[in-house]
TIFIPA-564997 format. One record per residue: residue number from 0; residue in three letters; chain; x, y, z of N, C-alpha, C in turn. Coordinates in steps of 0.1 Angstrom, whole numbers. Example, Ala and Ser with C-alpha at 12.3 -4.5 7.8 and 13.67 -1.06 7.14 Angstrom:
2
<site n="0" res="Ala" chain="A" n_xx="132" n_yy="-57" n_zz="78" ca_xx="123" ca_yy="-45" ca_zz="78" c_xx="132" c_yy="-33" c_zz="78"/>
<site n="1" res="Ser" chain="A" n_xx="128" n_yy="-22" n_zz="71" ca_xx="137" ca_yy="-11" ca_zz="71" c_xx="129" c_yy="0" c_zz="79"/>
***
This chain:
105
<site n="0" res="Unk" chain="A" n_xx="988" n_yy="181" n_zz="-608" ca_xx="982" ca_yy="171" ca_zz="-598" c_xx="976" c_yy="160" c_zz="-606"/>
<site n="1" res="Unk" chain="A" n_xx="979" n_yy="144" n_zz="-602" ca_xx="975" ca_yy="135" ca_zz="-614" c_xx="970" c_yy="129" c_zz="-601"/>
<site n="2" res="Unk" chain="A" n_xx="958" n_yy="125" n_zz="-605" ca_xx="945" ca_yy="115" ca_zz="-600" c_xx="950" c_yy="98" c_zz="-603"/>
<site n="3" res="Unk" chain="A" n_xx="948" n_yy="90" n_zz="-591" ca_xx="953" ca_yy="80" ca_zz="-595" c_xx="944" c_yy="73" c_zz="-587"/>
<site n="4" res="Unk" chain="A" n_xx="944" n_yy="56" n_zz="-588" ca_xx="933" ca_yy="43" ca_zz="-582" c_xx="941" c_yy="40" c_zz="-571"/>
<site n="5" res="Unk" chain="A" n_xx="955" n_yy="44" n_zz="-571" ca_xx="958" ca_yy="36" ca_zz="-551" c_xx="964" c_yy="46" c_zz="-547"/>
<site n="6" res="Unk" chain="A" n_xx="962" n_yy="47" n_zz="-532" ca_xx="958" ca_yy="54" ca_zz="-526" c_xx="973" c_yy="53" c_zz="-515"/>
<site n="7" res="Unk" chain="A" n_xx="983" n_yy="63" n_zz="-517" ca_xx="994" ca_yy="62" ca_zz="-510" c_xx="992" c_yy="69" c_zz="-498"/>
<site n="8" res="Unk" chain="A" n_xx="1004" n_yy="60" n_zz="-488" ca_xx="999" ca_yy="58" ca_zz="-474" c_xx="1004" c_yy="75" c_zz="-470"/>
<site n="9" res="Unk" chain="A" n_xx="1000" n_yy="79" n_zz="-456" ca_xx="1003" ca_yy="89" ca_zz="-457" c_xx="1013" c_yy="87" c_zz="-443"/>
<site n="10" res="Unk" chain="A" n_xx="1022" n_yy="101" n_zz="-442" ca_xx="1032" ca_yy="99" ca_zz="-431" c_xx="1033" c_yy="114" c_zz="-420"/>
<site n="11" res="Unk" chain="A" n_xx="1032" n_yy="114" n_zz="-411" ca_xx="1035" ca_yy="124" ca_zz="-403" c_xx="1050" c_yy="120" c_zz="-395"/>
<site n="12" res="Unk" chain="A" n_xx="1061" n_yy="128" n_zz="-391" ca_xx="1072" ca_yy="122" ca_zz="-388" c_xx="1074" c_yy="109" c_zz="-388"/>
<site n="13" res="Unk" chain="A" n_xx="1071" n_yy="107" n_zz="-400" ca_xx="1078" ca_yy="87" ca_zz="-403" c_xx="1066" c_yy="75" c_zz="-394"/>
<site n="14" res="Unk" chain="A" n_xx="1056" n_yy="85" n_zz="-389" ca_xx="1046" ca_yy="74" ca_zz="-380" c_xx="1035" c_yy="71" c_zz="-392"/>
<site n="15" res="Unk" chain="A" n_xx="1029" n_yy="61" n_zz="-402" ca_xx="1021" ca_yy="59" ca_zz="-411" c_xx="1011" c_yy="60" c_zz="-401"/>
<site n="16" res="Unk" chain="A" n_xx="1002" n_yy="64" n_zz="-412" ca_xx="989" ca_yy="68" ca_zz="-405" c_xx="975" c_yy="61" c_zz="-411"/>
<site n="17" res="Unk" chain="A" n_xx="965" n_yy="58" n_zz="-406" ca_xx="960" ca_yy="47" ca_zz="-407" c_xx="949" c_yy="52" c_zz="-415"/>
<site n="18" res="Unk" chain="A" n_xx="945" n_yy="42" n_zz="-425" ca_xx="929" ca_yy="52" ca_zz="-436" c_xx="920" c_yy="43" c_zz="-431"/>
<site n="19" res="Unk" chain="A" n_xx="904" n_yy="54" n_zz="-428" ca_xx="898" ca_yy="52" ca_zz="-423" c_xx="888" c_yy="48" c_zz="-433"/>
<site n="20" res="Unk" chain="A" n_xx="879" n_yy="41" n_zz="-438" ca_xx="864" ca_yy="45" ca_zz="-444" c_xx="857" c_yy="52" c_zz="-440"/>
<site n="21" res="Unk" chain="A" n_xx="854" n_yy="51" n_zz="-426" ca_xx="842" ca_yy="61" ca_zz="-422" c_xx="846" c_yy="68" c_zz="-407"/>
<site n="22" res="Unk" chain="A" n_xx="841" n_yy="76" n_zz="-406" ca_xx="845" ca_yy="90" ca_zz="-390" c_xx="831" c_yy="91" c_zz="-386"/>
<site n="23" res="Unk" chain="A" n_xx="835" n_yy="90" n_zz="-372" ca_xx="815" ca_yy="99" ca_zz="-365" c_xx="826" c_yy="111" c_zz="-360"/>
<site n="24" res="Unk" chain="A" n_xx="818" n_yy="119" n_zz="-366" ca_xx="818" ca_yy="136" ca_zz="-361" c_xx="804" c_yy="140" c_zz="-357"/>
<site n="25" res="Unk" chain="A" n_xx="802" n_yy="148" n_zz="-341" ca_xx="794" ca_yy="150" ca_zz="-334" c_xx="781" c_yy="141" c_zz="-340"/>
<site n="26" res="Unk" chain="A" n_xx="784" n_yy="130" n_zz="-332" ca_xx="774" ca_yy="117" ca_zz="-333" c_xx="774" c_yy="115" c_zz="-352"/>
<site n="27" res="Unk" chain="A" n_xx="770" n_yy="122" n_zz="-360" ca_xx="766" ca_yy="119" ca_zz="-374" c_xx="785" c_yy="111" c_zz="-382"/>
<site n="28" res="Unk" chain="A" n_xx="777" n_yy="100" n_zz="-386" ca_xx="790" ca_yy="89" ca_zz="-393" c_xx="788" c_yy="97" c_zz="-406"/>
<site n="29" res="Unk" chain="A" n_xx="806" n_yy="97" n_zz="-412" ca_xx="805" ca_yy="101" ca_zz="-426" c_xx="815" c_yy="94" c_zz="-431"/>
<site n="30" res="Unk" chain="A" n_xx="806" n_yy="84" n_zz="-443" ca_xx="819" ca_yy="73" ca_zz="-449" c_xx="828" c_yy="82" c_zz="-463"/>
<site n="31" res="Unk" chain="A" n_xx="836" n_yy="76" n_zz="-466" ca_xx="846" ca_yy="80" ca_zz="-475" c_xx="835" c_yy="84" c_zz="-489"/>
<site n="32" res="Unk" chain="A" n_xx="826" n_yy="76" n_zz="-489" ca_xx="819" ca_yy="87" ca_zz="-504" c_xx="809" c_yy="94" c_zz="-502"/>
<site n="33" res="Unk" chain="A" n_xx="805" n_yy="99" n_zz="-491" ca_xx="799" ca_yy="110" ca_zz="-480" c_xx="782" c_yy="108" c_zz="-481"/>
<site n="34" res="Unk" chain="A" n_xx="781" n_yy="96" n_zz="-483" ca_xx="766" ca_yy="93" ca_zz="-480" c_xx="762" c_yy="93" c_zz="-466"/>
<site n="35" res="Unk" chain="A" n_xx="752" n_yy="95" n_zz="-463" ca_xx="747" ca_yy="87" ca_zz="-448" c_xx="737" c_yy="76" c_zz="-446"/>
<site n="36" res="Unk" chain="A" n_xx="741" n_yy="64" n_zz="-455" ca_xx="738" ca_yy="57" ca_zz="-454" c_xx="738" c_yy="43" c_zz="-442"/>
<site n="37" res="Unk" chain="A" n_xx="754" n_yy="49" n_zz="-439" ca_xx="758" ca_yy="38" ca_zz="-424" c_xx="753" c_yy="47" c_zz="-414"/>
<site n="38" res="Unk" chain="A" n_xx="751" n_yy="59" n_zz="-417" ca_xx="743" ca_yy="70" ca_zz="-401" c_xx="729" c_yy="68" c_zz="-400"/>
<site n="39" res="Unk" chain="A" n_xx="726" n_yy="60" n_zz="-412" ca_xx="710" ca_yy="57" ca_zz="-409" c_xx="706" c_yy="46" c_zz="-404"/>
<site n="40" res="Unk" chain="A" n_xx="716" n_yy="35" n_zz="-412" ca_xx="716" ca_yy="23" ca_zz="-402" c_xx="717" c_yy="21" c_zz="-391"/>
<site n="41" res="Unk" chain="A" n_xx="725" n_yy="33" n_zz="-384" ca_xx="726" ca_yy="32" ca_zz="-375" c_xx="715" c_yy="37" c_zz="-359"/>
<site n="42" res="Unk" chain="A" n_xx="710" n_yy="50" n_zz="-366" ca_xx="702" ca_yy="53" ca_zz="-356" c_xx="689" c_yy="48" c_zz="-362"/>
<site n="43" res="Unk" chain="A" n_xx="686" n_yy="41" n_zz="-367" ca_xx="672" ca_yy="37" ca_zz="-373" c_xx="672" c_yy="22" c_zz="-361"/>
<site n="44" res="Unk" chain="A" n_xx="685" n_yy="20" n_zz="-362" ca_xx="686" ca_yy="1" ca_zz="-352" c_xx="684" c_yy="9" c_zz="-342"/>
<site n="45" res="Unk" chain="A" n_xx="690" n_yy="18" n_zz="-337" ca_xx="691" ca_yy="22" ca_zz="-320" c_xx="678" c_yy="27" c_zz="-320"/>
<site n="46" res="Unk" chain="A" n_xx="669" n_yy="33" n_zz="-333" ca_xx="655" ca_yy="43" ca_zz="-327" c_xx="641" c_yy="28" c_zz="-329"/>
<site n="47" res="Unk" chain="A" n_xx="649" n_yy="16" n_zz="-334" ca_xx="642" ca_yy="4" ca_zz="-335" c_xx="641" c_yy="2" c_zz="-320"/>
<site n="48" res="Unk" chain="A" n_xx="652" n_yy="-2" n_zz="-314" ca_xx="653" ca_yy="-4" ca_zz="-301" c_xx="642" c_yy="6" c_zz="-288"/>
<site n="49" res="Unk" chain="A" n_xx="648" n_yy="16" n_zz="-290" ca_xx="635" ca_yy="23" ca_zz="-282" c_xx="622" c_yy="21" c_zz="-286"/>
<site n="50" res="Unk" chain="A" n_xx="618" n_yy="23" n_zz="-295" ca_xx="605" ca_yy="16" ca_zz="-299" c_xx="602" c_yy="5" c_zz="-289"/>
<site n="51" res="Unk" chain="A" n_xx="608" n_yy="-7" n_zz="-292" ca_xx="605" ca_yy="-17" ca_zz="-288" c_xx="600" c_yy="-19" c_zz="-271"/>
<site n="52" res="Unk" chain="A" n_xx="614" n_yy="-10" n_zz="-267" ca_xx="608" ca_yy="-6" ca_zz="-251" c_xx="598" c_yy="1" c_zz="-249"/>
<site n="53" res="Unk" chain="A" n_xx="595" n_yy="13" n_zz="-254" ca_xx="586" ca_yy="20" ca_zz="-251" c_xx="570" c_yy="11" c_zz="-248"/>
<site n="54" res="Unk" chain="A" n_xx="574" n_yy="0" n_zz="-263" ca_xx="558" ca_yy="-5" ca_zz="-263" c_xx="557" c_yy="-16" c_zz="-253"/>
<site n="55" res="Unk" chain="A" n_xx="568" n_yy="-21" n_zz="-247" ca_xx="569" ca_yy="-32" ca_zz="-235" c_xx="563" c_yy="-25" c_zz="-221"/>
<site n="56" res="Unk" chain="A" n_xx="573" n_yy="-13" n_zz="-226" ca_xx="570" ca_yy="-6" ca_zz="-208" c_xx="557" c_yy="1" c_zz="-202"/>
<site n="57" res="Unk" chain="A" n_xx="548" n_yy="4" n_zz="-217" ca_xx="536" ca_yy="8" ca_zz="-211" c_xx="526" c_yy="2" c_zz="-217"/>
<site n="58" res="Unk" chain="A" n_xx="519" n_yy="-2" n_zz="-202" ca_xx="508" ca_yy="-12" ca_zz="-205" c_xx="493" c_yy="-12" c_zz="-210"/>
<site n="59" res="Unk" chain="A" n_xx="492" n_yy="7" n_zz="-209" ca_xx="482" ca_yy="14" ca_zz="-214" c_xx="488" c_yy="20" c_zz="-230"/>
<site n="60" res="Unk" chain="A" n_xx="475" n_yy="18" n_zz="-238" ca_xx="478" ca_yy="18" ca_zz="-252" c_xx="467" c_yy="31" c_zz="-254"/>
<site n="61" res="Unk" chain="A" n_xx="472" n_yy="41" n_zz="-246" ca_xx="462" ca_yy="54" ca_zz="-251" c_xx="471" c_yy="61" c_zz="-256"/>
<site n="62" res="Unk" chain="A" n_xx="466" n_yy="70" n_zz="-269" ca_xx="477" ca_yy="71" ca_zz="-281" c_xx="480" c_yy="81" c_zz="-277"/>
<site n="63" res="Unk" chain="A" n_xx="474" n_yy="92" n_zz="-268" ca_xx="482" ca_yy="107" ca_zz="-264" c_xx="495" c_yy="102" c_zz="-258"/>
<site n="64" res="Unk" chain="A" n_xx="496" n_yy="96" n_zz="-249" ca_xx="507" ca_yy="94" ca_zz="-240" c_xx="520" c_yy="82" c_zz="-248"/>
<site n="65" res="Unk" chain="A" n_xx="514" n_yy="74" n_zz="-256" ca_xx="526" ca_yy="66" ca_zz="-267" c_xx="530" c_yy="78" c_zz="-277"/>
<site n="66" res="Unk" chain="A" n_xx="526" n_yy="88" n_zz="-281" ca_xx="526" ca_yy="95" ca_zz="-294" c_xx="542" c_yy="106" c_zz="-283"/>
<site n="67" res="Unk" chain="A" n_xx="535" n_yy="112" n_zz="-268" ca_xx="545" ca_yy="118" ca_zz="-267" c_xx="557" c_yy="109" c_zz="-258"/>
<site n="68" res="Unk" chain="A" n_xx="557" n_yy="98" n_zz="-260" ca_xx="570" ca_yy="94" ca_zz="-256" c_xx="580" c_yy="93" c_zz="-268"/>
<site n="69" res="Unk" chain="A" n_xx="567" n_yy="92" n_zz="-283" ca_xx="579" ca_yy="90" ca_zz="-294" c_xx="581" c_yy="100" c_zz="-299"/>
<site n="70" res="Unk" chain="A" n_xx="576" n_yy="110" n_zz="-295" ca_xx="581" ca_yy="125" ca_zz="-298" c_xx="594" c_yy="126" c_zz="-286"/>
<site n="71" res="Unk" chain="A" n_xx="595" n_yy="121" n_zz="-277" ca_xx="606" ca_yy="126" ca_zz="-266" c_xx="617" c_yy="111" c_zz="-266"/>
<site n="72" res="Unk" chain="A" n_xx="616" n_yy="104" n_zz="-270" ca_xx="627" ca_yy="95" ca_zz="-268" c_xx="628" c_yy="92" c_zz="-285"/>
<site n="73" res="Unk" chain="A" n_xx="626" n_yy="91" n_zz="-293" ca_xx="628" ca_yy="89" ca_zz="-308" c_xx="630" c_yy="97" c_zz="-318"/>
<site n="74" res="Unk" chain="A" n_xx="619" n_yy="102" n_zz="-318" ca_xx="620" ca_yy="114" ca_zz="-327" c_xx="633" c_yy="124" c_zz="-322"/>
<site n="75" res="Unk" chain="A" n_xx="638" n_yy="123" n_zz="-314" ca_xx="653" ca_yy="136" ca_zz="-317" c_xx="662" c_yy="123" c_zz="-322"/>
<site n="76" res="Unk" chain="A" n_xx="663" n_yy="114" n_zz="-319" ca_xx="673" ca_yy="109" ca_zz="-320" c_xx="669" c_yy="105" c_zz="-337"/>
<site n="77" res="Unk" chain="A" n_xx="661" n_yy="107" n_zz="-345" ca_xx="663" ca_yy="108" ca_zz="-356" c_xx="659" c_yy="117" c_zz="-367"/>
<site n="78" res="Unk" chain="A" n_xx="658" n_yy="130" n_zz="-357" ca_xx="661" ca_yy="144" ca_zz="-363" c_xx="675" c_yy="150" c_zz="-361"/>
<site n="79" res="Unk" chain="A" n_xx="681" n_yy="145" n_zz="-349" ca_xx="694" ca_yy="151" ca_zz="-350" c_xx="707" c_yy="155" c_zz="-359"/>
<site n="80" res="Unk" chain="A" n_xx="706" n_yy="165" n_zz="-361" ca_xx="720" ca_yy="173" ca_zz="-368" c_xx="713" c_yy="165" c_zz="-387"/>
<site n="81" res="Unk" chain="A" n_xx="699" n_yy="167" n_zz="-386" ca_xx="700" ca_yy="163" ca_zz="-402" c_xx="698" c_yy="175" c_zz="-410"/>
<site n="82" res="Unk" chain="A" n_xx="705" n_yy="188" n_zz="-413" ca_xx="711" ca_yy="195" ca_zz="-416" c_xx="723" c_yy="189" c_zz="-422"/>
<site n="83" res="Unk" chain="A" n_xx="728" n_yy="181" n_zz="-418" ca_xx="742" ca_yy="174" ca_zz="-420" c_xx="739" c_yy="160" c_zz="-429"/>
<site n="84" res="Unk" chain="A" n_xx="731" n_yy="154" n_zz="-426" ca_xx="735" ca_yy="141" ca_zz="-431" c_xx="716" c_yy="137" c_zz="-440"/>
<site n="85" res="Unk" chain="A" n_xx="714" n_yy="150" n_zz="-444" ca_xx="695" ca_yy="150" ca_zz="-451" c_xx="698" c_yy="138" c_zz="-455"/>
<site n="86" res="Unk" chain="A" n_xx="688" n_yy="126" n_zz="-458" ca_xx="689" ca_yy="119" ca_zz="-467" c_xx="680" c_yy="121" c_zz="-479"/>
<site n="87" res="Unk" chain="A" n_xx="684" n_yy="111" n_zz="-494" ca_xx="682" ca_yy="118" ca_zz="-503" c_xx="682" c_yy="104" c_zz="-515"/>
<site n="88" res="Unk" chain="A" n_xx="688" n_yy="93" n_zz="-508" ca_xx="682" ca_yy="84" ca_zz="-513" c_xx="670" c_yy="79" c_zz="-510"/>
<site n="89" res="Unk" chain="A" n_xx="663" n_yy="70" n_zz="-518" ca_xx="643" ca_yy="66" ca_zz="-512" c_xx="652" c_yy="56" c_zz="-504"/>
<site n="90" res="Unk" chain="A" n_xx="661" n_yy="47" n_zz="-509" ca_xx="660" ca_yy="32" ca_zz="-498" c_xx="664" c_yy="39" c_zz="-483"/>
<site n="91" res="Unk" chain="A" n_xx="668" n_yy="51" n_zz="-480" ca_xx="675" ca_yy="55" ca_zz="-468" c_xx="661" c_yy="69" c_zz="-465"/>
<site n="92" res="Unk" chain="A" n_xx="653" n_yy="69" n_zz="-469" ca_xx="641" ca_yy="76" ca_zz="-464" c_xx="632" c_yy="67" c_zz="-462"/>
<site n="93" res="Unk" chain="A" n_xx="627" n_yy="58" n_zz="-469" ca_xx="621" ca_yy="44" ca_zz="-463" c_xx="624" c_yy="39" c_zz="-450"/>
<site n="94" res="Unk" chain="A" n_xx="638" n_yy="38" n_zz="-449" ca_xx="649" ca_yy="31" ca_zz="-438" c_xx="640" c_yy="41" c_zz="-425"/>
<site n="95" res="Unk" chain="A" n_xx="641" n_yy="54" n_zz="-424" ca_xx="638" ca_yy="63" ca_zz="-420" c_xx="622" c_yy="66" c_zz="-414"/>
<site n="96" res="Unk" chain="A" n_xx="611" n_yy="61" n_zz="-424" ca_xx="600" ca_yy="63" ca_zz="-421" c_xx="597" c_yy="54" c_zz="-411"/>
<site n="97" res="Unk" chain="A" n_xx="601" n_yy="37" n_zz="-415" ca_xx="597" ca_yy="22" ca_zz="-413" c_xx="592" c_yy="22" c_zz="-399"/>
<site n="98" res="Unk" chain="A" n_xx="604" n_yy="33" n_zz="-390" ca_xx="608" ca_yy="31" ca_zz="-373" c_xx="591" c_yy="37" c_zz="-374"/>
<site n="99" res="Unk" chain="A" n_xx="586" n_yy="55" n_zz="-378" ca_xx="576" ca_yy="55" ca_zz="-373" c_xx="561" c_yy="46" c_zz="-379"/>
<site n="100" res="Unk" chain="A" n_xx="561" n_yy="39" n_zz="-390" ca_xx="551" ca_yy="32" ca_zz="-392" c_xx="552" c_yy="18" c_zz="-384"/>
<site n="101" res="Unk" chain="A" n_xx="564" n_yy="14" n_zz="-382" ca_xx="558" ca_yy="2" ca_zz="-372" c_xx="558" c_yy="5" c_zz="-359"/>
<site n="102" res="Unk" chain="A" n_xx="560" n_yy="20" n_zz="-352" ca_xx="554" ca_yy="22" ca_zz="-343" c_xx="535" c_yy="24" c_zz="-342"/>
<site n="103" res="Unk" chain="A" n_xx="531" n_yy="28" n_zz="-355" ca_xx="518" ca_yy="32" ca_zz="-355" c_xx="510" c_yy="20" c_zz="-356"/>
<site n="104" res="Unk" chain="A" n_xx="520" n_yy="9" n_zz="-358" ca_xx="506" ca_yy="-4" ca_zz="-361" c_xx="502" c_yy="-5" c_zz="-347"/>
***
């Protein structure tokens, strides 16, 4: 078996089949060099976004009741399935913390 730089197409009954970079399997994206780099980008924007509502929609700023919305609408959505996708670079654990420290200002 010889290792080579291009990447020949592949065929199932004569139908070519298309190369992907990256696949989401059960929600978690995994690109062709198996980082989770684009799965962080990704739920870090979407757990940016809740943030942002959460701090619009309530007009009381008492920390018990903000602390458990971001335990229930945030925080799973960026604990999920990390078993699968730990990160392990700093710029993608930074990426990771940013959502809860600029919730805390």
């Amino acid at each position: 078996m010889t290792l080579c730089s291009e990447v020949e197409p592949l065929c199932i009954s004569r139908a070519l089949l298309a190369v992907c970079n990256s696949v989401r399997d059960l929600v978690v994206i995994v690109n062709d060099s198996l980082t989770p780099s684009n799965h962080i980008a990704k739920i870090t924007a979407i757990a940016h976004q809740r943030v942002n509502i959460l701090l619009q929609s309530f007009t009381s700023r008492d920390v018990a009741i903000l602390v458990k919305a971001f335990v229930t609408y945030v925080r799973p959505l960026l604990e999920y399935n990390t078993v699968v996708w730990t990160p392990h670079l700093e710029g993608d654990i930074r990426t990771i913390e940013n959502v809860q420290r600029r919730f805390t200002k």
